[in-house]
C-alpha positions as CSV (number, residue, x, y, z in Angstrom):
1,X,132.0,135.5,102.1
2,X,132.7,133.2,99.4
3,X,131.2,129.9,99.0
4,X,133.5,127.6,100.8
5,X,132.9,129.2,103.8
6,X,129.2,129.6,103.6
7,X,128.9,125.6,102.7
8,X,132.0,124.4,104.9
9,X,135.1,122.6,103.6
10,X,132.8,119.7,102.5
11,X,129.2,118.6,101.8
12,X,128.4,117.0,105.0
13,X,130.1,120.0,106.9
14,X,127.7,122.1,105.3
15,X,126.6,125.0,108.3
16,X,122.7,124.3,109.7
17,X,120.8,126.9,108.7
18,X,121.9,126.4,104.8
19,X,120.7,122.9,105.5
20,X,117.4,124.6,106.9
21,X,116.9,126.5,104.3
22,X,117.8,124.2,101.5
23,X,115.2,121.7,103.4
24,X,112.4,124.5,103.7
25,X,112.8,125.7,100.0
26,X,112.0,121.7,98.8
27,X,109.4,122.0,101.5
28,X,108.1,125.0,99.8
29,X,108.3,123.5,96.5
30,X,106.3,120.3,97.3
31,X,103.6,122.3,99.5
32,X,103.4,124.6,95.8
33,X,103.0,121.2,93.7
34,X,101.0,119.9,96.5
35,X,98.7,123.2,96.2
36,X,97.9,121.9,92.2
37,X,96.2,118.3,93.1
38,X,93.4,116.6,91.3
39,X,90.2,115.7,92.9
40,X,91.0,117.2,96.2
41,X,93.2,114.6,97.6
42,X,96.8,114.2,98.7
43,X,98.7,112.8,95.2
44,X,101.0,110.1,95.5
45,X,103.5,112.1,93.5
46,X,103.5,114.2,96.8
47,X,104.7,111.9,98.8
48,X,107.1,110.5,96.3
49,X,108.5,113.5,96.3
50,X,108.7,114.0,99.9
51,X,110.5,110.8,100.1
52,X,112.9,111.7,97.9
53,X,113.4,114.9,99.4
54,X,114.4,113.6,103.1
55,X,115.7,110.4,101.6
56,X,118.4,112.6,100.0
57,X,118.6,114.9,102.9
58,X,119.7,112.2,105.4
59,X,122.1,110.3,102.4
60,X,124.0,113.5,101.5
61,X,124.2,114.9,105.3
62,X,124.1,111.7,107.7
63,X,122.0,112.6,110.7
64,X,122.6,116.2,110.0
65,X,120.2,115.9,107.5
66,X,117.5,115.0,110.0
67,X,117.0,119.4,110.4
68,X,116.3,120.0,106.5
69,X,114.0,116.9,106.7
70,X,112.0,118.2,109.1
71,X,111.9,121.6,107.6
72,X,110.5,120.0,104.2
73,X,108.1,118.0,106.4
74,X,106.6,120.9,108.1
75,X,105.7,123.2,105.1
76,X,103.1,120.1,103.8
77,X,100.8,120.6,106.8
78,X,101.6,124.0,107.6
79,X,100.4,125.0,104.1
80,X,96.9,123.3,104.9
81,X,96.5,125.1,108.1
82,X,97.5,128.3,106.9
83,X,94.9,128.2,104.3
84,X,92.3,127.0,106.6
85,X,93.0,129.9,109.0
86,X,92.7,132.8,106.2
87,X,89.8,130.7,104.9
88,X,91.1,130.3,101.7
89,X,90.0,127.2,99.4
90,X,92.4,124.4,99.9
91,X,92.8,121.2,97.9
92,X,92.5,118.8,101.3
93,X,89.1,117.7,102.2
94,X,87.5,118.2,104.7
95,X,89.5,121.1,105.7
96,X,89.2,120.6,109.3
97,X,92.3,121.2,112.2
98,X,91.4,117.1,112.7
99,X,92.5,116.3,108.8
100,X,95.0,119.1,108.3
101,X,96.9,116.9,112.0
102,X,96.1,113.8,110.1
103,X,98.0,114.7,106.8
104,X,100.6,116.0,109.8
105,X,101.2,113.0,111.0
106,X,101.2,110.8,108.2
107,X,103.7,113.4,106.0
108,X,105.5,113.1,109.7
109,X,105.9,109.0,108.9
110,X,106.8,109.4,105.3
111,X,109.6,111.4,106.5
112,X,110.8,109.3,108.8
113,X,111.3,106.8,106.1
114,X,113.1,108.8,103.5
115,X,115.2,110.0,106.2
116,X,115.8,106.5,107.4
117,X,116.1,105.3,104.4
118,X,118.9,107.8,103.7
119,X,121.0,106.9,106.1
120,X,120.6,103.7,105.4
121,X,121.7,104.1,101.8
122,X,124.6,106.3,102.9
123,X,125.8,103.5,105.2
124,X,125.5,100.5,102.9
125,X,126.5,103.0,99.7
126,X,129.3,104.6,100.9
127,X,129.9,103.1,104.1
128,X,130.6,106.7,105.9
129,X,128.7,106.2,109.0
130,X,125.9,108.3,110.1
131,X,127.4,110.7,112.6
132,X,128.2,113.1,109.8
């Protein structure tokens, strides 16, 4: 299978579960850098980075991009809680299920504004409209 079928015939064709996967590899690689904070607390190159990550997401992909945003969201949190279920140290404190939801829901926000702000940028940039 050569690579114009895996991806499509173009970028925002690409099929959904290379999207997924692209998405859960930058997902991986910002829970990895995430894993290396200072002082125990959530670094603002994190969610810089995070931005970045679904912000580019939604502008390359339209709304199709929405999939390999939430895939880069989830790894953040899920990192946390697996962690704190094999009771392994972990850079968020306190490591609680209440904190571990927090940093889910405010990752969950972040998100939603680099993927917002991706297809924002694709329709004022490029002016190919969000459907894809």
């Amino acid at each position: 299978m050569g690579s114009a079928a895996l991806l499509g015939t173009d970028v925002a064709r690409t099929r959904w579960w290379v999207r997924v996967a692209i998405g859960f590899g930058a997902g991986v690689a910002i829970a990895y850098i995430d894993n290396f904070a200072f002082g125990g607390e959530i670094t603002t190159m994190i969610i810089v980075v995070l931005l970045a990550a679904t912000a580019t997401s939604s502008a390359v992909w339209g709304v199709r991009g929405c999939l390999p945003a939430l895939a880069a969201w989830a790894c953040v949190p899920l990192a946390h809680l697996v962690r704190h279920v094999l009771g392994l140290p972990d850079t968020l404190h306190p490591n609680t299920y209440a904190s571990i939801m927090l940093l889910g829901g405010f990752t969950l926000v972040v998100s939603a504004i680099g993927t917002g702000s991706g297809l924002l940028l694709r329709k004022l940039g490029t002016g190919i409209t969000t459907s894809g």
